[in-house]
N, C-alpha and C positions, 0 to 999 in steps of 0.2 A: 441269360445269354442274350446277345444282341449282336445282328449284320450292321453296325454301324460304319466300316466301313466302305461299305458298297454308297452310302450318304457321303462319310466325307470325301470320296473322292468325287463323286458328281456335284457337290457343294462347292468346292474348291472348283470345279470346271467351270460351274455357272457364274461363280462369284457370287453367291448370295447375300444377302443384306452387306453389298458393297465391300465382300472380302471378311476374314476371318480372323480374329485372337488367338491369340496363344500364350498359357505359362510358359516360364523356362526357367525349370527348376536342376540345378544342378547338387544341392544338398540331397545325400541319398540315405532322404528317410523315406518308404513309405508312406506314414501317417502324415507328413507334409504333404507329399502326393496328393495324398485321399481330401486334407482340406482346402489345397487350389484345385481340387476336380470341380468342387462346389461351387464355386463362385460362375460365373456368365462364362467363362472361358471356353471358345468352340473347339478347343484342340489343348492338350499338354505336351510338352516338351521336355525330354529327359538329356539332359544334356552332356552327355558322355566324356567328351573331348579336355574341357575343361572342367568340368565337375568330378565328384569324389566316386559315381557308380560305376559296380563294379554287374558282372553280368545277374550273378543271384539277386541281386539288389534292383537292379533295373528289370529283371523278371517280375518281381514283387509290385513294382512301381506301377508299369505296365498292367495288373491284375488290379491296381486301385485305379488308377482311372476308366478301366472295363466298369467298373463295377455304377460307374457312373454315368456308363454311356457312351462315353465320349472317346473317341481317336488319342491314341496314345503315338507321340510321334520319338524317333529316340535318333540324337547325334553321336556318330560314333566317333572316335578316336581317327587320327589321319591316315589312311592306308588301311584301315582294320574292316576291312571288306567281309573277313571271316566272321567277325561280331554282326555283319548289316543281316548279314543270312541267320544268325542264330533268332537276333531279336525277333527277327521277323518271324521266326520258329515261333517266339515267344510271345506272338499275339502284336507285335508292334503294327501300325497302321501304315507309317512311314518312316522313312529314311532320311538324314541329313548326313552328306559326306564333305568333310572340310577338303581345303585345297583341292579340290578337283582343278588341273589345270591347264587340262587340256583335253583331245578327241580321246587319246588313248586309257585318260586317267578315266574318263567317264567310259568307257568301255566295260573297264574292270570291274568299276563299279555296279553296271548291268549285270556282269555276269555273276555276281553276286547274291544281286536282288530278284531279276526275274529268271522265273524256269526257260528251259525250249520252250519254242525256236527263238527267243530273244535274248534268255543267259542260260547258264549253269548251277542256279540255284539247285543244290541239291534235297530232297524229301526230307523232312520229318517234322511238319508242323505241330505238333501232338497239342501244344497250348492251342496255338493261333486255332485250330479246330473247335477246342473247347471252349472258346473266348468268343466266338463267330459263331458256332451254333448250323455247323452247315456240315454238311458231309465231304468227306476226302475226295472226291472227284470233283465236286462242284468247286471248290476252294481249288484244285488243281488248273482247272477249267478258267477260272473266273482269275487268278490273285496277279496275274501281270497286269492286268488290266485297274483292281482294286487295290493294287499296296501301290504307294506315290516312291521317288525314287527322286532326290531332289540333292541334286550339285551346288554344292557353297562355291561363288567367284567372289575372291577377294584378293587377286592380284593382279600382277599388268599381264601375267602373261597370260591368265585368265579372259580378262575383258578382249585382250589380244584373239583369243580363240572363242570366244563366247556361240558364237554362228555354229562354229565346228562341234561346240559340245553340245547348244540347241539341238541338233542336227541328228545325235545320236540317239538311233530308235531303244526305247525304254527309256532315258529322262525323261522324267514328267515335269522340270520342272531346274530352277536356281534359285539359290537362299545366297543374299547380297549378306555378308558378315561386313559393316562400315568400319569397324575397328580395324579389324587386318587392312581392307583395302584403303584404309587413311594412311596406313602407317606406308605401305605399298606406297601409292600415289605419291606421296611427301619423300620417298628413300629414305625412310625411317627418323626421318625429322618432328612428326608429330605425331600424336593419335588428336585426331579432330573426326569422329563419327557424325557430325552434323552439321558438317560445313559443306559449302557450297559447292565445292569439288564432288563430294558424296550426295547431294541432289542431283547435278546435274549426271553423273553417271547414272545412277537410278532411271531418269528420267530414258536414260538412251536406252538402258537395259530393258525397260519395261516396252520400249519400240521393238526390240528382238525378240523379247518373248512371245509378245502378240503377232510377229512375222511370223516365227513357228507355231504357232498354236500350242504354245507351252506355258505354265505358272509360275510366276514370277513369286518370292518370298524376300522380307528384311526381319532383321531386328532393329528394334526400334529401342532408344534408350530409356524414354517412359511413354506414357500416354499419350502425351502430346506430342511425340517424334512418332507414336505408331499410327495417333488419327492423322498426319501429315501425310504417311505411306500412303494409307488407304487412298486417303484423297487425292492420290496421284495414281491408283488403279493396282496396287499389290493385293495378291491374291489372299494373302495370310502373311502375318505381322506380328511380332512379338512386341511388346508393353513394359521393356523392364524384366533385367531376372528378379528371383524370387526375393535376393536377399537384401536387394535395393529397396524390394517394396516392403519387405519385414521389420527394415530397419527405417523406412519412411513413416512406418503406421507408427509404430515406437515413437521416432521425434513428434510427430502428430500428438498423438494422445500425452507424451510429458509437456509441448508446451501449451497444450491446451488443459492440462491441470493447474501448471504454475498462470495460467492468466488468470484463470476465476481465483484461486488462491492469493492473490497479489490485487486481485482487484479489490 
């Protein structure tokens, strides 16, 4: 058993070694799970929305990255406010809710995730207990404060309200999705996640965040688009989903067979 949550949310406040990684696995195996827990990664991503997990499944996920240590964070489906509160039963660390798009959307979303006086979350952590290693008052006591609650903007009318959903007590936090908000920005003329339109928004975003004293999050398309975030001051960053990089280490290792083979 391990309080590792009570780490990654004061990790993610401080920004430690200049912001944090993240998997983002939406294949809902388990045992894939367990073998990106291993690698450097400060935080796993279970990515609900558009991935295959389903709640059993993403219970299970969530039990393999504990077992590692490490913050289990889980994306839920749009509007699926009822799953934010199970996961969170189920041990999850944090929260990502797509389309939030405005004060009231992030409201709902509160009342979700955190207990009185700030939501409605209703009792029955029974994993997260087991997972955390702490007694049922302490966890009571303590999980508005320790579970993170983090709003996806990725549309105009979002950025449009950004102050407003900053603003609501219990978000800890916004996850910049570039894909939606390119297609957004262009009126559905493009997907350009890493065009200049998607910088320069980032860059405003992360001025609002830091006004509220809240964490700003992206995904990043690889490595290179996530050390880019960092270095512009995001709190936590994703690298690539899972099946970019599965299928990147495969081209890797075949044409690096066929060169010495041919040479």
């Amino acid at each position: 058993m391990t309080t590792d949550i009570d780490g990654f949310a004061g990790r993610l406040k401080r920004r430690e070694n200049g912001g944090m990684i993240a998997a983002w696995i939406g294949t809902p195996d388990p045992l894939l799970v367990n073998h990106l827990s291993q690698e450097a990664f400060d935080a796993v991503v279970l990515d609900m929305q558009h991935g295959m997990w389903d709640m059993a499944s993403a219970a299970n996920g969530i039990a393999q990255v504990r077992l590692t240590g490490k913050p289990a964070i889980a994306r839920i489906p749009v509007a699926d406010f009822a799953s934010a509160s199970r996961l969170l039963d189920a041990g999850a660390s944090a929260i990502i809710a797509p389309m939030i798009n405005s004060a009231d959307d992030a409201r709902a979303l509160v009342k979700a995730t955190k207990y009185p006086p700030l939501g409605e979350r209703s009792w029955g952590p029974s994993l997260a207990l087991n997972h955390f290693g702490i007694a049922a008052d302490e966890y009571l006591q303590g999980a508005n404060g320790l579970t993170v609650t983090i709003a996806m903007v990725e549309t105009r009318a979002a950025l449009d309200a950004i102050d407003e959903i900053l603003a609501v007590d219990g978000i800890d936090g916004i996850f910049i999705g570039p894909s939606d908000l390119s297609i957004a920005l262009s009126n559905g003329a493009r997907l350009a996640p890493d065009s200049a339109a998607i910088d320069q928004t980032l860059a405003h975003a992360v001025g609002r965040c830091r006004a509220h004293g809240k964490l700003i999050c992206a995904f990043g398309t690889d490595g290179d688009r996530a050390g880019q975030f960092l270095k512009l001051g995001l709190d936590l960053v994703i690298a690539g989903g899972e099946t970019g990089q599965l299928r990147a280490g495969a081209r890797a290792a075949i044409t690096a067979a066929r060169k010495i083979a041919d040479s």
